[in-house]
C-alpha positions in Angstrom: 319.1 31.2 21.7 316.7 28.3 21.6 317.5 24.6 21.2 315.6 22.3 19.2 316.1 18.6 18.6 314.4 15.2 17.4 314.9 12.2 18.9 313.5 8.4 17.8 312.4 7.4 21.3 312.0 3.5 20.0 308.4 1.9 20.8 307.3 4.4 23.8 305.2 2.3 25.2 304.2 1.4 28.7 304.5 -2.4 29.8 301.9 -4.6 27.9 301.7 -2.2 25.0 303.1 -3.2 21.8 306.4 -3.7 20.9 307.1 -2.2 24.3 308.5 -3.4 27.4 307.8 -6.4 29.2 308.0 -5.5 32.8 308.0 -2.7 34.9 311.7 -2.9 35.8 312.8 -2.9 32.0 310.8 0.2 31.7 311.5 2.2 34.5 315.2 1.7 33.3 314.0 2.6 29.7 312.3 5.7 31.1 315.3 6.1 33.1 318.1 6.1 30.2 316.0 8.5 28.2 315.5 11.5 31.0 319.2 11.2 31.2 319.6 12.1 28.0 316.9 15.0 28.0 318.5 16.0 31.1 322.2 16.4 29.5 321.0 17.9 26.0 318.6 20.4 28.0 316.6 20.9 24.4 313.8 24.0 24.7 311.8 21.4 22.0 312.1 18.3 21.3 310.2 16.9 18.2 309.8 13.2 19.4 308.9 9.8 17.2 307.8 6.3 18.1 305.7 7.8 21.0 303.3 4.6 22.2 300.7 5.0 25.0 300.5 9.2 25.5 300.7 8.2 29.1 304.5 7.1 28.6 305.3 10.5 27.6 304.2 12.0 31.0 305.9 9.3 32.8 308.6 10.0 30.7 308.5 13.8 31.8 307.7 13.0 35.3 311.1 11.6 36.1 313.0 14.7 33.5 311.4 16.7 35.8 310.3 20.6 35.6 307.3 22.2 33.4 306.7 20.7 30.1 303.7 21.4 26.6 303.2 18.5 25.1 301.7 18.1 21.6 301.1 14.2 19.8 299.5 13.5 16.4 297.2 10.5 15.4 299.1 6.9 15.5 299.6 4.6 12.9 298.5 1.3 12.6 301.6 0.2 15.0 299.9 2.5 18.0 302.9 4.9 17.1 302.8 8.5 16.8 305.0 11.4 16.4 305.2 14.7 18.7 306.8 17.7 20.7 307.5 18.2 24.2 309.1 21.3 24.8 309.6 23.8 27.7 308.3 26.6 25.6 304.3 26.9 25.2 303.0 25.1 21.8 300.8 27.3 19.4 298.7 26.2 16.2 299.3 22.4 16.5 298.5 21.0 13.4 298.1 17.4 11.5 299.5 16.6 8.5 298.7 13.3 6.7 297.1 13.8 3.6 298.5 13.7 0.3 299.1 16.7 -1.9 296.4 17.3 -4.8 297.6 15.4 -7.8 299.5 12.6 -6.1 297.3 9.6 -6.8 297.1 6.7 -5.0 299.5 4.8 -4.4 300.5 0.8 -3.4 301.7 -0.1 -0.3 300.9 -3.7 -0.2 299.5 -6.7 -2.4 296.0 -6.0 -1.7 294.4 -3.5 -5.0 293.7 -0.6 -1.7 295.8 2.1 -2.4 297.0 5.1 0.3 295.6 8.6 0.0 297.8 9.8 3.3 300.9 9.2 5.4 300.8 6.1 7.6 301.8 8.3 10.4 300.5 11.8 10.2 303.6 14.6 10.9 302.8 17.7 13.0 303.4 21.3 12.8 303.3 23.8 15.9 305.1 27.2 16.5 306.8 28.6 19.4 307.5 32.1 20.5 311.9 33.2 20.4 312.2 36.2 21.8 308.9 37.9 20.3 309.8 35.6 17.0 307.5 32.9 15.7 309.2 29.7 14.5 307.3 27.0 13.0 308.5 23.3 13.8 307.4 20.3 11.3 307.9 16.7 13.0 307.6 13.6 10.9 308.5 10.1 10.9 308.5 8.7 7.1 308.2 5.2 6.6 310.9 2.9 7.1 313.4 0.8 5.3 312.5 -1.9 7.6 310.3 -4.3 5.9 307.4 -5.9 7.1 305.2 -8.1 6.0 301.9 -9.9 5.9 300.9 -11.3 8.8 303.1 -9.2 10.3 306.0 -11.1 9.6 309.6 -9.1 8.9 311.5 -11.9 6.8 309.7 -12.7 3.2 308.3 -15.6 1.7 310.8 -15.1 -1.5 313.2 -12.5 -2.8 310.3 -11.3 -4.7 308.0 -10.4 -2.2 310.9 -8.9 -0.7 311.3 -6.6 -3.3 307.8 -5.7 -4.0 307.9 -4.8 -0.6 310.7 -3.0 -0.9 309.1 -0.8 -3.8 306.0 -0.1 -2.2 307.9 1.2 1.3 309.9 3.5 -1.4 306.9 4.9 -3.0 304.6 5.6 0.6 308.4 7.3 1.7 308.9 10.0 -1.1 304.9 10.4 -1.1 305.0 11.6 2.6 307.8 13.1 2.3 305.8 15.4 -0.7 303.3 15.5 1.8 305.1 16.7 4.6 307.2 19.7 1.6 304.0 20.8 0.7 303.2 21.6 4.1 306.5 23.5 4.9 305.9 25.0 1.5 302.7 26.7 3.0 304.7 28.0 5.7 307.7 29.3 3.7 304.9 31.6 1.9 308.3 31.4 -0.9 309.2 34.3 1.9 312.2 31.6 3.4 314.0 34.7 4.3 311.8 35.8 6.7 309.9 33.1 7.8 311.8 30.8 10.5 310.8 26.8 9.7 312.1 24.0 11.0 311.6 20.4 9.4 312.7 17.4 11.7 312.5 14.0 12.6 313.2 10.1 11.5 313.4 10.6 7.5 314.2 7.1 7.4 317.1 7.4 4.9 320.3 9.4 4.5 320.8 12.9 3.3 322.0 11.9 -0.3 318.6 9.6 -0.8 316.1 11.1 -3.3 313.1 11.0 -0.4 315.3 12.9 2.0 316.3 15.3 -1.2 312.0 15.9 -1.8 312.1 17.9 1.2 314.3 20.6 0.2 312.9 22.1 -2.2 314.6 23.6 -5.1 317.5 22.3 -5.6 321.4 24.2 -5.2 323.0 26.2 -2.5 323.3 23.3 -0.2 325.7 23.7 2.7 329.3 23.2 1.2 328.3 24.4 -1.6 329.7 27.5 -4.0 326.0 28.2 -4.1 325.4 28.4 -0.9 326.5 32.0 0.3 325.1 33.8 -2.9 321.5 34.8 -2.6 319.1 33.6 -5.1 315.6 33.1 -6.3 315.0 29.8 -4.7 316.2 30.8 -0.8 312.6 31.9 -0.4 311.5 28.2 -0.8 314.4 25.8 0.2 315.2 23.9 3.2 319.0 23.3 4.1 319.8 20.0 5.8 322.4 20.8 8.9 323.7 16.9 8.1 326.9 19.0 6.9 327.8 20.8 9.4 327.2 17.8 12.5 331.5 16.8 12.5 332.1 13.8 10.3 332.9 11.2 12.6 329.5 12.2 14.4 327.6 12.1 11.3 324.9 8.8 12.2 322.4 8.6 14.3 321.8 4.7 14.0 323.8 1.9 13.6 322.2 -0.9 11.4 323.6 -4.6 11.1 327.2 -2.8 12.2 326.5 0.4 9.5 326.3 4.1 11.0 323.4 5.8 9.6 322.6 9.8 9.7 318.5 9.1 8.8 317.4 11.6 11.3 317.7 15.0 10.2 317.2 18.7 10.8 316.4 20.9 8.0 315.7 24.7 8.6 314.6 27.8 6.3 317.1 30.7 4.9 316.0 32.7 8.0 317.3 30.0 10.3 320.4 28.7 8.5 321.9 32.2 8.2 322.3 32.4 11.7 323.3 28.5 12.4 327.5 27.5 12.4 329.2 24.3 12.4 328.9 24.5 16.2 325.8 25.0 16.8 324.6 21.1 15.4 325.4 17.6 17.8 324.5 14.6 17.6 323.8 13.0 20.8 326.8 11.1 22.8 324.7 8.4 23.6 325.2 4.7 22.3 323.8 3.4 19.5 323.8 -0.6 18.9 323.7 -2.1 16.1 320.1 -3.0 14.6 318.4 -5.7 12.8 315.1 -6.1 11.0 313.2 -6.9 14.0 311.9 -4.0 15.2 310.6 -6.3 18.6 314.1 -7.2 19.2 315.2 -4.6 21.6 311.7 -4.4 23.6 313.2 -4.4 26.8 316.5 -2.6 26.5 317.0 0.6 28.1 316.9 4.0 26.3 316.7 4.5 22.4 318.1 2.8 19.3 319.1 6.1 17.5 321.3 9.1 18.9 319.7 12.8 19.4 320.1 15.4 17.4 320.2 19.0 18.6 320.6 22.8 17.0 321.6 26.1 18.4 319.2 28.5 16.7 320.6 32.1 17.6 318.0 34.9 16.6 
């Protein structure tokens, strides 16, 4: 059995960086909250997101203690940047940011520049189960958290807001094309064989149409009729494990008083035939309730979204 998880480690940074905390007190308790929870959970992998200074993950892993690989992509323009630490070496670590051929540009702000890539590139790396190769995709899409120019995270008017609001919505469902075409590579349309893994901060809920993108073709989800009788798609979907995490478990942040379940886990044919309803948690730890202001919580301890962890047993 191995255990792999994703966790939104909220603005890793050391103190001074941005966004993170303020002293050294606040973050050696931030630090401290977070190995408690690695600690509990005991993942093999954990695909990680808002990962500041590099050097905060090995402080982070100094006081979890033990042997640890670590992999980090690129940052964004925040300093932020998704990864894996896992207890398990990390093979063929890979970037992912650019946009499929035939996506064109698209707006993401007033200006007439367009994107070509994800603001925070997503990374793919495999790990060996038992003589088995299973690839793991971590990606943090953008967020329904507005911001602004001049860094600002309130508009001017309810119709900057809503530009804003389209333009978050377009760079969301074109990284998460980005980040299918890449798992579509992996799947070879050979899902029953080929063991992938797609997780991290999808920034929206498992109904939305972003978070739908990255299955693939569509039928047979979990709870379904569809979903025990083979057919020409398994060999390219993804199945997100949202349905079988118990109901009243079923968020993993709390916003303005609102549970949320926008980090997910999605996992191949090969994986989700051997996966039950008790082999998917959700963290225990607390979540409080979230504003707009991602600066807000700079120097509280631990992480404004919960864990989540699976039991894959090959």
């Amino acid at each position: 059995m191995v255990r792999v998880g994703t966790w939104n480690l909220e603005n890793l940074f050391r103190p001074g960086g941005p966004s993170g905390p303020q002293t050294d007190e606040a973050y050696a308790a931030k630090l401290a909250a977070l190995a408690t929870t690695i600690t509990a959970s005991a993942p093999d992998v954990l695909a990680v997101q808002e990962v500041g200074a590099p050097e905060a993950v090995d402080d982070l892993l100094a006081v979890v203690g033990g042997e640890w690989h670590v992999e980090l992509a690129d940052p964004d323009d925040r300093d932020i940047r998704v990864g894996f630490i896992s207890r398990l070496p990390l093979t063929g670590a890979v970037q992912v940011a650019a946009f499929p051929t035939g996506l064109r540009p698209i707006q993401v702000d007033d200006t007439e520049v367009g994107a070509t890539s994800m603001g925070r590139p997503a990374l793919g790396a495999r790990i060996d189960v038992a003589g088995r190769p299973l690839d793991l995709v971590t990606c943090h899409l953008k967020s329904k958290l507005l911001s602004f120019a001049d860094n600002r995270f309130s508009p001017r008017d309810e119709g900057e807001r809503a530009r804003f609001a389209v333009y978050a919505l377009n760079r969301r469902g074109a990284e998460a094309a980005t980040v299918r075409e890449h798992a579509t590579d992996l799947l070879d349309d050979d899902g029953q064989q080929r063991a992938v893994v797609v997780l991290g901060d999808l920034n929206d809920e498992p109904a939305a149409a972003t978070t739908q993108i990255l299955l693939g073709p569509p039928g047979s989800e979990i709870g379904t009729g569809g979903f025990a009788i083979p057919d020409k798609g398994d060999g390219q979907r993804l199945w997100n494990l949202a349905p079988l995490i118990p109901a009243e478990q079923r968020y993993t942040r709390v916003y303005r008083g609102k549970p949320e379940l926008i980090d997910h886990i999605l996992v191949s044919h090969a994986v989700v035939s051997v996966v039950s309803a008790g082999d998917v948690a959700v963290g225990d730890t607390v979540a409080p309730s979230i504003t707009e202001n991602p600066t807000s919580r700079r120097n509280e301890p631990g992480s404004d979204h919960r864990p989540m962890f699976v039991d894959i047993r090959f």
